[in-house]
C-alpha positions, 0 to 999 in steps of 0.5 A: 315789328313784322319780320319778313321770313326768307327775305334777304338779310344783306347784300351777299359778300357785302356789309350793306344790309336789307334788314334789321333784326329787331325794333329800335326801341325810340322808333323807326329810322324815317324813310326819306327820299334819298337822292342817287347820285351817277357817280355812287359806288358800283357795289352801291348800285348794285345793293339798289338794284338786287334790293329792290329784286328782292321786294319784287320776288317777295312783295310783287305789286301788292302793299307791304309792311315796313316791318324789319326792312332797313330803313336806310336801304329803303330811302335809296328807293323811297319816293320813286320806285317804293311809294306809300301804300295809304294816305296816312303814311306815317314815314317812322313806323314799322307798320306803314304800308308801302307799294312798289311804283312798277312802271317806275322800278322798270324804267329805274331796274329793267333788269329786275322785270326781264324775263331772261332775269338771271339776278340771283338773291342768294349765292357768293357771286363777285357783287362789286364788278360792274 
């Protein structure tokens, strides 16, 4: 299991986390695509949007191994705005390719791709006001 270097291991002063530090050893969790309700939590939404900042930051528009990301915080934002990367996408593998959407992670976080962007990966900021 590839393990991403420098990317975001939980959502700051939460328990919601972005990645697993090592391989379950009967497979991967399989991504699905998990529907996002209006009425989730603040911090919830909130841990979908700087996730999805941090694959932007790490990964841009280019294909990305699965590798270490949780499979669980990746299902928020499967088959939407994070789409496979190859057509013989195997949805329980660390080593599936995966790509983001653009024109669809905009118009879902238009926050992440402003250009005055003041979203911070790192830091103790208050994550659950909104």
């Amino acid at each position: 299991m590839l393990k991403h270097r420098g990317f975001p291991g939980r959502l700051p002063s939460s328990d919601l986390q972005f990645t697993i530090r090592r391989a379950n050893p009967k497979g991967a969790t399989k991504l699905i695509s998990r529907e996002r309700y209006r009425d989730r939590a603040a911090i919830d939404r909130r841990a979908d949007l700087m996730f999805m900042a941090a694959l932007w930051q790490h990964f841009g528009d280019q294909p990305f191994e699965r590798g270490n990301l949780d499979g669980g915080r990746l299902s928020w934002l499967f088959g939407r705005e994070v789409v496979p990367a190859e057509n013989s996408f195997d949805p329980t593998s660390y080593e599936a390719l995966l790509k983001i959407d653009v024109k669809k992670a905009m118009a879902s976080f238009p926050e992440v791709f402003a250009d005055d962007s003041d979203l911070e990966l790192d830091g103790d900021d208050d994550w659950g006001d909104e």
